[in-house]
N, C-alpha and C positions, 0 to 999 in steps of 0.2 A: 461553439462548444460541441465537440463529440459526443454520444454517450457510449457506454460500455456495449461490448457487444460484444455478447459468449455464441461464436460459432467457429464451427472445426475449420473454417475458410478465412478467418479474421487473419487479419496481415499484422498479427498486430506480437509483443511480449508479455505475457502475463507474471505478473510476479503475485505470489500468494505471501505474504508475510504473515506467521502466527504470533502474536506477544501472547506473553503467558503472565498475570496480574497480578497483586492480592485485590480482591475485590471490592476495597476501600481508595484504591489508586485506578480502577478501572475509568469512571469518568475523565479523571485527568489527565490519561494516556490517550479518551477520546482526541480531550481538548487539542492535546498536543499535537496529532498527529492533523485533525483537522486543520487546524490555526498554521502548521506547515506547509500543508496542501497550497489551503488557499494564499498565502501569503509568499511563500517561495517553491515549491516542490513543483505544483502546476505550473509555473510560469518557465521552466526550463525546456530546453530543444528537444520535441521526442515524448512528451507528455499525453497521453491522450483521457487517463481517464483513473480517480481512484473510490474508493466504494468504503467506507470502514463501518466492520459489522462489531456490536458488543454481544457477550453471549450471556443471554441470559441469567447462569450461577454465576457470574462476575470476572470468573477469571481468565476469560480468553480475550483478544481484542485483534480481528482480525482485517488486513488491510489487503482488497484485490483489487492491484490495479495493470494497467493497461500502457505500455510504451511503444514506439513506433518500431524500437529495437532494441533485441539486448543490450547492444553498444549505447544507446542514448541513456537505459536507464545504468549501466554499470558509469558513465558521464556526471549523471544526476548523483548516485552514491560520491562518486569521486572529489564533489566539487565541497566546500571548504563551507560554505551557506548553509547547504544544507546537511553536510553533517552534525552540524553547531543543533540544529533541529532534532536529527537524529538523536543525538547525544542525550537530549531530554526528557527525546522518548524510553530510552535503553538504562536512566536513570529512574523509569518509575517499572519498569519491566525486562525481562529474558525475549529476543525473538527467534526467531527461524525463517528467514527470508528462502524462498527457493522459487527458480523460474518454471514455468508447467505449461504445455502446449494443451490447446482444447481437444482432446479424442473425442467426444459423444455427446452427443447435446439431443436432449428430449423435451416436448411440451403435451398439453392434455388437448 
């Protein structure tokens, strides 16, 4: 297993997905997205790492994860599996998927 790793040198695709909830459907867009992960979404070519945070007031649900390539994770969207997954997710919420390269990383 890989872990994440936010550095401006990482070889890696980051895609930041925000779902936006009502906050009575928050847990179970966790579920969803978790139970994807682990059960198909990770096991695909190009996978390296996803992270899903809840926020707090309920209504955000956000997924940052990690591919080897744009191409592996526009692959991952593509295939037929895991959109079925998708689709479950995008039934209990709106996202905004967008890919983002790391500029500036800081620690204490």
């Amino acid at each position: 297993m890989t872990p994440t790793t936010i550095s401006t040198d990482a070889d890696v695709a980051t895609l930041i997905n925000v779902f936006t909830v009502a906050p009575e459907k928050q847990q179970a867009l966790v579920k969803v997205l978790t139970t994807a992960t682990e059960e198909v979404i990770g096991h695909r070519p190009g996978y390296v790492s996803a992270n899903i945070h809840a926020s707090t007031d309920g209504t955000r649900v956000v997924n940052y994860a990690q591919w080897t390539s744009a191409e592996a994770l526009q692959a991952m969207f593509a295939d037929p599996e895991c959109q079925e997954h998708m689709s479950a997710a995008l039934a209990l919420a709106e996202c905004e998927p967008h890919l983002y390269t790391v500029e500036s990383v800081h620690h204490a």
